[in-house]
PASEBA-1860 file (N, C-alpha, C; in nm, 3 decimals):
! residues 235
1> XXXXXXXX> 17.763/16.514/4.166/17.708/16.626/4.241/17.555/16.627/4.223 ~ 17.514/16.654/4.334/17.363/16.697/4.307/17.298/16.763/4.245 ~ 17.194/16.755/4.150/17.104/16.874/4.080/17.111/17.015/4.157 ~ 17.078/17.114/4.132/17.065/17.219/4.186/16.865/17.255/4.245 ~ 16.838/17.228/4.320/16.747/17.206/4.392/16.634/17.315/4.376 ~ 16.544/17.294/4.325/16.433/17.358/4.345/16.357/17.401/4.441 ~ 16.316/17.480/4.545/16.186/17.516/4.670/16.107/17.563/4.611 ~ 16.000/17.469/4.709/15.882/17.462/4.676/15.814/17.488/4.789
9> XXXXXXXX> 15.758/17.606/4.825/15.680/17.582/4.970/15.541/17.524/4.993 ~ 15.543/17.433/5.094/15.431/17.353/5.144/15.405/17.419/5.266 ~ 15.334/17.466/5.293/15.282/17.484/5.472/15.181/17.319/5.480 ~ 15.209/17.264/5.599/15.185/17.113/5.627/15.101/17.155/5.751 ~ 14.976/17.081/5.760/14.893/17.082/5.895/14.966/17.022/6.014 ~ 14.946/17.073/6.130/15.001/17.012/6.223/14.940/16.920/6.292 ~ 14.825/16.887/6.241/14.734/16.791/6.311/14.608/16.761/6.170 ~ 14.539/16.670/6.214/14.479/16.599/6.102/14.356/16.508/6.187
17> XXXXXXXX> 14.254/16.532/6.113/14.089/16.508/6.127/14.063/16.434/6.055 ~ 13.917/16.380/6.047/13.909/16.247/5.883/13.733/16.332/5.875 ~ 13.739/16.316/5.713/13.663/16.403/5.682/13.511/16.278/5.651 ~ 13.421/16.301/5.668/13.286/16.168/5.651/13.276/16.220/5.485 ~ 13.257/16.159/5.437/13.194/16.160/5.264/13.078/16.063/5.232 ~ 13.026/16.133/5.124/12.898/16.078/5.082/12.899/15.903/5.063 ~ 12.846/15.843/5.050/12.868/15.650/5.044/12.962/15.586/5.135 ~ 12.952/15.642/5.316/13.090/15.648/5.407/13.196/15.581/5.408
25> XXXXXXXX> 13.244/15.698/5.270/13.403/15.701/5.257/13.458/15.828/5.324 ~ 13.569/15.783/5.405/13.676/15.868/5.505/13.762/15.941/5.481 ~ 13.819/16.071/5.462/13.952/16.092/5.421/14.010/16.191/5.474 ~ 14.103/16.161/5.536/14.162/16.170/5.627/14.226/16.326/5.561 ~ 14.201/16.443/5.655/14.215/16.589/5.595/14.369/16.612/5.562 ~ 14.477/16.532/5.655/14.612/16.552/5.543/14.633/16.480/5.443 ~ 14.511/16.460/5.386/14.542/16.431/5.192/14.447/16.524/5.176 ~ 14.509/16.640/5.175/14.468/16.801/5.129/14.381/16.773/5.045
33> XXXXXXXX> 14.504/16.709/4.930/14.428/16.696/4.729/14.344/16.639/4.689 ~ 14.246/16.551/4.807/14.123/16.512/4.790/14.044/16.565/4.891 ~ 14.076/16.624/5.000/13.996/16.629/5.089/13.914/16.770/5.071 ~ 14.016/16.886/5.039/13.995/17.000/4.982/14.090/17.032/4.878 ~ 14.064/17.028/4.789/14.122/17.040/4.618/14.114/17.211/4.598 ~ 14.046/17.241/4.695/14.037/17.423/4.614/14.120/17.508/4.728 ~ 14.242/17.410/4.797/14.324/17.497/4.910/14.438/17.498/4.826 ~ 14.550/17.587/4.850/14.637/17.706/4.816/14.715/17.563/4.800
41> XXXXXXXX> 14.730/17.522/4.906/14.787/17.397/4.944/14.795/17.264/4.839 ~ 14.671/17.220/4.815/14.712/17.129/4.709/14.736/17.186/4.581 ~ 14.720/17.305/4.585/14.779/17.369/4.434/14.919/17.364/4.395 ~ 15.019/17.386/4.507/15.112/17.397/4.541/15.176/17.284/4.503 ~ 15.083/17.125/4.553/15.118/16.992/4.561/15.123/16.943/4.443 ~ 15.028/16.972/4.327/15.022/16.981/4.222/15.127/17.008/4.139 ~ 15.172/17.150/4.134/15.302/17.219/4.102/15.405/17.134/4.112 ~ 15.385/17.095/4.243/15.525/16.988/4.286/15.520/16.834/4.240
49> XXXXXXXX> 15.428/16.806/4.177/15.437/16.681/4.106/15.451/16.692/4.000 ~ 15.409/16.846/3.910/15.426/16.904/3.762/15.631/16.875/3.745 ~ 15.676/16.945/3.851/15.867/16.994/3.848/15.900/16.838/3.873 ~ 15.841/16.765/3.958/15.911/16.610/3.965/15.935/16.509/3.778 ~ 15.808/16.541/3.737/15.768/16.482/3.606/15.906/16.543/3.514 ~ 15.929/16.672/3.513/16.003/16.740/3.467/16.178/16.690/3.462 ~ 16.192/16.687/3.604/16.324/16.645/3.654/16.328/16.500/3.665 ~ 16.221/16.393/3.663/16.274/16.247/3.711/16.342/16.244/3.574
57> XXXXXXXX> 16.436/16.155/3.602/16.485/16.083/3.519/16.478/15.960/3.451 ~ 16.477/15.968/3.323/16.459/15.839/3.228/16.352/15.715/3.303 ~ 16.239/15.826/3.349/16.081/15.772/3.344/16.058/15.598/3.261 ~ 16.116/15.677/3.137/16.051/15.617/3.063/16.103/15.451/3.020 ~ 16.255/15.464/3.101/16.330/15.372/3.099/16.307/15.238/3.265 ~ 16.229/15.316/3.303/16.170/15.229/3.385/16.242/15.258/3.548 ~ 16.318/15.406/3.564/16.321/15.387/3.733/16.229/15.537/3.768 ~ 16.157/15.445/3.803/16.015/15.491/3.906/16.011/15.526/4.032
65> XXXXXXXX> 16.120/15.518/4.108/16.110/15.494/4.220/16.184/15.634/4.316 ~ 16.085/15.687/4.367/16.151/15.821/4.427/16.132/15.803/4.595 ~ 16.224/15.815/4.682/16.236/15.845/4.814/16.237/15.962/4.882 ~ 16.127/15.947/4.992/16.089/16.090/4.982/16.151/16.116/5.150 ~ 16.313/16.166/5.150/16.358/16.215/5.282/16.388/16.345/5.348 ~ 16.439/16.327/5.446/16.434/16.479/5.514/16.543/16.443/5.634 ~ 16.622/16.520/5.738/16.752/16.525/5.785/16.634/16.470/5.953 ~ 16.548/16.507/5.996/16.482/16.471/6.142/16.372/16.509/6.108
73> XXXXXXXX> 16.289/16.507/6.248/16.176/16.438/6.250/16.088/16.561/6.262 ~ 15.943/16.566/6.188/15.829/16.701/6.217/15.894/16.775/6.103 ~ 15.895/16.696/6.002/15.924/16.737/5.872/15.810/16.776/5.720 ~ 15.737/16.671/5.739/15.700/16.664/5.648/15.667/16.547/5.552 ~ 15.761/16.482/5.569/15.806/16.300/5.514/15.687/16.268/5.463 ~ 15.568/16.203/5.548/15.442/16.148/5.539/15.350/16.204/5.468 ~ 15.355/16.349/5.553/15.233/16.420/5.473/15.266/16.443/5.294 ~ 15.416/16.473/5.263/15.423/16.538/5.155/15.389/16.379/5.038
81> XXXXXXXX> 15.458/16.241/5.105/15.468/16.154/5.046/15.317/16.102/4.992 ~ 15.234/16.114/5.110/15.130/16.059/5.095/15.001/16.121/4.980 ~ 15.013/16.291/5.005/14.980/16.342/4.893/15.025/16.326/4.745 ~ 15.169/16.317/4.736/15.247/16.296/4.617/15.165/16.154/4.508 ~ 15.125/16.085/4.628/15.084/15.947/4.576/14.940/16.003/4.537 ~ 14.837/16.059/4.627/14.765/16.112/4.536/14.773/16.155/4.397 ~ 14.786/16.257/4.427/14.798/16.363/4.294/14.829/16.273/4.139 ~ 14.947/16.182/4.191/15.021/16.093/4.072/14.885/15.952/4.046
89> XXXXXXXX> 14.822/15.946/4.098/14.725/15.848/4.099/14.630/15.973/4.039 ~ 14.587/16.078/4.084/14.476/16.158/3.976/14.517/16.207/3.849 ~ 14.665/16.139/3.803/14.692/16.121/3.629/14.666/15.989/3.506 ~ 14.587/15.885/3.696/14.560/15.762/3.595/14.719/15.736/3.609 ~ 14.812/15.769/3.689/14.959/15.691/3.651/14.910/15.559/3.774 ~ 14.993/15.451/3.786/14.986/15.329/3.869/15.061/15.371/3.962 ~ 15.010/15.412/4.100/15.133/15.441/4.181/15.096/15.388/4.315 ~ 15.261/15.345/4.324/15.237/15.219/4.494/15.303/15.376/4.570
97> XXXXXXXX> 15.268/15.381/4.675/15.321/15.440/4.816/15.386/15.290/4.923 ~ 15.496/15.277/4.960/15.593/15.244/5.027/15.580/15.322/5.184 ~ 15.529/15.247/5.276/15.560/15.288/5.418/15.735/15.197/5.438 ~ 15.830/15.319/5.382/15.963/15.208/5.473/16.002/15.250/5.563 ~ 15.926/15.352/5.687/15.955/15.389/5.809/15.902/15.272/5.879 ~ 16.042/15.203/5.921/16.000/15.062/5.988/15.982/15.119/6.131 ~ 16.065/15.219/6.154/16.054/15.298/6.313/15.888/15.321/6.405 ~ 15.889/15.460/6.289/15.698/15.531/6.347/15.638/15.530/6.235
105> XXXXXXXX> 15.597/15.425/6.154/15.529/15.505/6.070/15.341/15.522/6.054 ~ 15.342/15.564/5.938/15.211/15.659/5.971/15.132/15.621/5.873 ~ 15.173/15.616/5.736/15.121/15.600/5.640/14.933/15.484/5.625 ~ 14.952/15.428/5.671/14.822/15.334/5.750/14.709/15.400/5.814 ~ 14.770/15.462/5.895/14.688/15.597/5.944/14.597/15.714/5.905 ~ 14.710/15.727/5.780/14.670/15.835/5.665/14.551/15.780/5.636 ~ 14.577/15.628/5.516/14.483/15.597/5.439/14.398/15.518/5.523 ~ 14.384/15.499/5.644/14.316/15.415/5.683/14.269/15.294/5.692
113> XXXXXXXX> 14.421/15.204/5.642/14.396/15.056/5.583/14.499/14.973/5.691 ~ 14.480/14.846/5.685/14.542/14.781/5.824/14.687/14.812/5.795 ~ 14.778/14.733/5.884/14.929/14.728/5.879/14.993/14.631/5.967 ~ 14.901/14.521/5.988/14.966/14.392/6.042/15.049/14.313/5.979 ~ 15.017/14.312/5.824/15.144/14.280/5.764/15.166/14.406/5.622 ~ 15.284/14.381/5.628/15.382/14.477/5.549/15.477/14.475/5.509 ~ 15.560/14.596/5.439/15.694/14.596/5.390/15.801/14.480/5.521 ~ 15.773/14.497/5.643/15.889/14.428/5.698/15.858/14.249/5.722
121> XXXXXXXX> 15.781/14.216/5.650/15.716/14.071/5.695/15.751/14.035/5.483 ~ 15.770/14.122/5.414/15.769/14.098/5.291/15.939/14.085/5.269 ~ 16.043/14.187/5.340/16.201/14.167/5.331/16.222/14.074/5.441 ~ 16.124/14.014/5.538/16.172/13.926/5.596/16.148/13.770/5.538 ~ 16.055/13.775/5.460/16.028/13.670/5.388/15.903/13.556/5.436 ~ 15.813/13.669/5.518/15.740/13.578/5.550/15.587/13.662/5.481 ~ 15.604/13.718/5.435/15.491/13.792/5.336/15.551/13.776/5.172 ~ 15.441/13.822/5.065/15.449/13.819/4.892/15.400/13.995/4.921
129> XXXXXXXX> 15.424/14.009/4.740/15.358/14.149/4.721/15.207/14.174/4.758 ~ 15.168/14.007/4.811/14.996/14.045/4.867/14.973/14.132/4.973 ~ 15.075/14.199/4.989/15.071/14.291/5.156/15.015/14.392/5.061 ~ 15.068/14.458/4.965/15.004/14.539/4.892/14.849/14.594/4.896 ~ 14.800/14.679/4.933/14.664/14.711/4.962/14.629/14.838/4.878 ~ 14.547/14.788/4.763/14.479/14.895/4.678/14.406/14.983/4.762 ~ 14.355/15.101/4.727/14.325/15.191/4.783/14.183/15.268/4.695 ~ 14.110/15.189/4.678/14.024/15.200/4.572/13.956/15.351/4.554
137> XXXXXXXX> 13.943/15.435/4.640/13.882/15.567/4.647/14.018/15.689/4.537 ~ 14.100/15.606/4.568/14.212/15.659/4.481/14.291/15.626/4.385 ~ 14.178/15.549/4.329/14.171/15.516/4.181/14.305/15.410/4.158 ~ 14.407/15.453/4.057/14.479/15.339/4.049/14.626/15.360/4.172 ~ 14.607/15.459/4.306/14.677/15.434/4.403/14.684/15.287/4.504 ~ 14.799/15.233/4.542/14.817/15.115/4.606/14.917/15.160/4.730 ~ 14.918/15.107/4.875/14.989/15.140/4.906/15.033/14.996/4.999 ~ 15.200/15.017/5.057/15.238/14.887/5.081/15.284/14.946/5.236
145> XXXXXXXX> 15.174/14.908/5.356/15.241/14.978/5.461/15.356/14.877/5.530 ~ 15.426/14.971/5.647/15.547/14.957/5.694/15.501/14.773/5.762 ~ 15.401/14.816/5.828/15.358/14.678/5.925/15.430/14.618/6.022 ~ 15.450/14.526/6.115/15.441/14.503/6.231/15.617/14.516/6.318 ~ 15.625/14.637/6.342/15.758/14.672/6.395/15.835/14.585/6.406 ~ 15.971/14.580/6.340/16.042/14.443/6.342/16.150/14.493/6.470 ~ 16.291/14.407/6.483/16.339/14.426/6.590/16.504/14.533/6.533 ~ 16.490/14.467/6.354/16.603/14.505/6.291/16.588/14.553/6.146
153> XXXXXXXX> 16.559/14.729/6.168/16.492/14.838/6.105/16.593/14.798/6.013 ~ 16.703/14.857/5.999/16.824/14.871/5.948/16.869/14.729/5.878 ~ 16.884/14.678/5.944/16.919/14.517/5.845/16.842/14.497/5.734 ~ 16.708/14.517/5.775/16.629/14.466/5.685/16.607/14.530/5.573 ~ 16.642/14.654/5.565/16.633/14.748/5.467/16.775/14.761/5.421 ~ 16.847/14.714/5.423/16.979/14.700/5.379/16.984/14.557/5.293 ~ 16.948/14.466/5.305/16.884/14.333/5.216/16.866/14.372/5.090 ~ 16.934/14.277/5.006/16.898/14.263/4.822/16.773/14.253/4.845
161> XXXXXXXX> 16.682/14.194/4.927/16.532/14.152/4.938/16.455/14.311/4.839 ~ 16.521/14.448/4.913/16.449/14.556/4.900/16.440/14.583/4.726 ~ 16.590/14.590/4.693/16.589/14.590/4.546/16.536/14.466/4.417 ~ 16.503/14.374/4.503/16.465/14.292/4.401/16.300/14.312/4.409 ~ 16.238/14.326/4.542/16.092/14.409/4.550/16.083/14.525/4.469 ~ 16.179/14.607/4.464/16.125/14.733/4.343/16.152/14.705/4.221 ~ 16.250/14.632/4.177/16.250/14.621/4.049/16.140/14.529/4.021 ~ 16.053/14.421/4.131/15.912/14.315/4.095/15.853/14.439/4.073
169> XXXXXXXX> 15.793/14.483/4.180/15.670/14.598/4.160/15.751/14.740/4.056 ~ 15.802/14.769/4.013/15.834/14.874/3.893/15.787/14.795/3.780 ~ 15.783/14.668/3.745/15.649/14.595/3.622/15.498/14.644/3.655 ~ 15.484/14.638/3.765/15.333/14.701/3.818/15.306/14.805/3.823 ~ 15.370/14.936/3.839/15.340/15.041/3.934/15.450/15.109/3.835 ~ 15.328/15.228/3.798/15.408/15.339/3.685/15.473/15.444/3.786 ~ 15.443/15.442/3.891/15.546/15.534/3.986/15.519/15.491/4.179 ~ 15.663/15.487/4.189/15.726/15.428/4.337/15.760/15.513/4.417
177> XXXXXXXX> 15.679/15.576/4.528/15.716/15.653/4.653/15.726/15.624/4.800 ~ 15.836/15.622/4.834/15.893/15.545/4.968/15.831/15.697/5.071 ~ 15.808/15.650/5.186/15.848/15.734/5.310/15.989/15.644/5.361 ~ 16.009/15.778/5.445/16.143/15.699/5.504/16.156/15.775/5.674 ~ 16.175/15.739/5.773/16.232/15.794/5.866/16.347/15.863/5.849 ~ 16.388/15.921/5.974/16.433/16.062/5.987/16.624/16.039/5.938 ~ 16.669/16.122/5.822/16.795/16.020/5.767/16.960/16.094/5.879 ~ 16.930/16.163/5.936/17.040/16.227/6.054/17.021/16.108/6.154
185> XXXXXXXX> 16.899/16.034/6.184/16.886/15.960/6.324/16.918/15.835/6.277 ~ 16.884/15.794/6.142/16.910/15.658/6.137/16.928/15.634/5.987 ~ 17.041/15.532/5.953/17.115/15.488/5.831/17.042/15.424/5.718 ~ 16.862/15.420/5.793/16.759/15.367/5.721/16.735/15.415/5.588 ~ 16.705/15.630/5.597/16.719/15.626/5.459/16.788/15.618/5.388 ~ 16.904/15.646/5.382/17.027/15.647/5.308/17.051/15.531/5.229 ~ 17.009/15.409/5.318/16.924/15.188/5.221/16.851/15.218/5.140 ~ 16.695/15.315/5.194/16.634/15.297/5.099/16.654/15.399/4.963
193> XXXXXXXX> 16.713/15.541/5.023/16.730/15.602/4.869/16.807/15.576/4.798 ~ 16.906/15.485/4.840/17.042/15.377/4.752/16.951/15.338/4.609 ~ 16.849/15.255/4.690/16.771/15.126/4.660/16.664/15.212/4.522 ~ 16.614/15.307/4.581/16.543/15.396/4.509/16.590/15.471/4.408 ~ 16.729/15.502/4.394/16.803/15.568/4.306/16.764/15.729/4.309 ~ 16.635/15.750/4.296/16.627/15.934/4.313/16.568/15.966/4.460 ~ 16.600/16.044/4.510/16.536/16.126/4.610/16.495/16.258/4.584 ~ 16.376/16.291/4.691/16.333/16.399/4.730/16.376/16.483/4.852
201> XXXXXXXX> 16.411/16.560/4.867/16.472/16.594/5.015/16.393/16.702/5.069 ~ 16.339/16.696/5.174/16.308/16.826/5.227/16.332/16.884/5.340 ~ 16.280/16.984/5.366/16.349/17.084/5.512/16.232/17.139/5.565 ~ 16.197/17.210/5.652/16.110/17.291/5.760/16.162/17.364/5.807 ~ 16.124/17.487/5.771/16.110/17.624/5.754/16.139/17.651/5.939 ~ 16.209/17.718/6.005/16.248/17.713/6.135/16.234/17.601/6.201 ~ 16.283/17.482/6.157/16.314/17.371/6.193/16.409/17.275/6.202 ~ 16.496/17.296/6.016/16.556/17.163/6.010/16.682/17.292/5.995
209> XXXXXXXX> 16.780/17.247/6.035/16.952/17.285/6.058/16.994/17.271/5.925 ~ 17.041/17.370/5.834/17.091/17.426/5.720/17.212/17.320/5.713 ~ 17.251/17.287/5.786/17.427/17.206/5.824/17.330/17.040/5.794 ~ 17.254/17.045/5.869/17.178/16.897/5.881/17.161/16.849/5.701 ~ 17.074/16.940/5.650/17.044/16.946/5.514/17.177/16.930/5.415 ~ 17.236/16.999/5.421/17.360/17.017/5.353/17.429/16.882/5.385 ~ 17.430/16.807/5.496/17.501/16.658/5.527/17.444/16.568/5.493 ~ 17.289/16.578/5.444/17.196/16.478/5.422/17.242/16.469/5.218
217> XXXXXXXX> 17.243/16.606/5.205/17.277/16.574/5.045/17.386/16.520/5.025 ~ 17.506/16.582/5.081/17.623/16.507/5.056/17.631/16.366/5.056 ~ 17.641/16.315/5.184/17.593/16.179/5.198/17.502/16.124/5.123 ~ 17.425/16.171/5.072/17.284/16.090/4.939/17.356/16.105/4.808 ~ 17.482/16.202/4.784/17.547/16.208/4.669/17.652/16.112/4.680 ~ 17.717/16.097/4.763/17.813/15.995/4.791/17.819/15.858/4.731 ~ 17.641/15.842/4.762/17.643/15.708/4.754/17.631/15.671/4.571 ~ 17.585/15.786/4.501/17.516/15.781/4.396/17.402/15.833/4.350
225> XXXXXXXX> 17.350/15.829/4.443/17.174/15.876/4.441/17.126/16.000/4.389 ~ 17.043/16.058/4.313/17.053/16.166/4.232/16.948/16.242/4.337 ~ 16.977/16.388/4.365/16.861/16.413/4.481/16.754/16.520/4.315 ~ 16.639/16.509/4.329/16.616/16.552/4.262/16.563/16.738/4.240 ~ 16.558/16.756/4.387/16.509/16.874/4.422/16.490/16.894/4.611 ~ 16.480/17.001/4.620/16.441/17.016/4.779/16.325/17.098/4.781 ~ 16.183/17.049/4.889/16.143/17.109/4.896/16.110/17.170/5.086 ~ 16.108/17.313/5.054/16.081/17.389/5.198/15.975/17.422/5.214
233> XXX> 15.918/17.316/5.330/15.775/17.318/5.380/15.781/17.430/5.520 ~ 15.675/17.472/5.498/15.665/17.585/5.629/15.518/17.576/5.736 ~ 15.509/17.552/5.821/15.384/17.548/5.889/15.355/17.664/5.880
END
């Protein structure tokens, strides 16, 4: 059975600007926790990386690796993931961010770094962990985007390829955060939070279907997967 779930409210921007900084460095205003550090908002984000530390499990034994899902789409997924990787990078921890939304994803966008090759050129076997792209403004953050839309989302993330990539990079990287597309539309997350062992789940506040949520845990318990908490983001 699942933990008994924590909320945490996030109100999430619905749109996103890139902010100019001094020595023109960019940052892109949904990474709140650097962009503005003194909003309600990354305080919140903070908090929510304090209760994760709390609840992951056997850290110290080496599974790192948290998936960060939600039941459909205009959730939250990206924004919450992408901050998460902040924040855990402003403890000095080693942390990769995972674009495994092979569908839409975004994460590239966020940080502003290419995505011609990626996670799906690395389980297809025609990329190494050199897809990996440090993120130097964010200290010891790395992130590994989705990259060049493959034809077979689902296969490929269903591949030993995925688990033998996290257990390589869990030697590297003191903490592992996946995005994932939307897990009601497609069987994608449900591979990767297998693969990941803990999840994050979240919902939107007059958005996501109470029934939707409730089928997304079951099914993530089913398989094994420990959910570690839910959090309810609200615009």
């Amino acid at each position: 059975m699942p933990t008994k779930a924590q909320e945490n409210v996030l109100p999430i921007e619905g749109s996103a600007r890139v902010l100019a900084l001094p020595g023109n460095e960019r940052i892109n205003s949904e990474l709140v926790v650097a962009s503005d550090p003194f909003h309600p908002r990354a305080e919140e984000l903070w908090a929510l990386r304090t209760q994760l530390l709390i609840r992951w499990p056997n850290r110290e034994a080496g599974h790192r690796a948290l998936a960060i899902v939600s039941p459909g789409s205009r959730e939250g997924r990206s924004y919450v993931a992408a901050n998460l990787a902040v924040v855990f990078s402003q403890l000095g921890e080693r942390t990769l961010l995972i674009d495994a939304d092979l569908r839409a994803p975004r994460q590239h966008r966020i940080f502003n770094i290419p995505d011609r090759i990626g996670l799906s050129a690395v389980l297809s076997g025609r990329a190494d962990r050199g897809a990996v792209v440090p993120v130097p403004e964010f200290g010891t953050l790395s992130v590994l985007p989705a990259g060049a839309p493959p034809p077979n989302p689902q296969e490929l993330l269903s591949r030993h390829a995925l688990t033998v990539l996290l257990n390589e990079l869990g030697t590297e990287f003191d903490v592992i955060l996946l995005d994932t597309p939307p897990a009601k539309l497609y069987a994608d997350a449900q591979n990767v939070a297998f693969r990941a062992g803990s999840v994050m789940l979240l919902a939107r506040k007059n958005h996501t279907r109470v029934a939707d949520t409730t089928s997304v845990i079951r099914e993530l318990g089913d398989t094994g997967v420990r959910v570690i908490g839910t959090v309810f983001n609200a615009f």
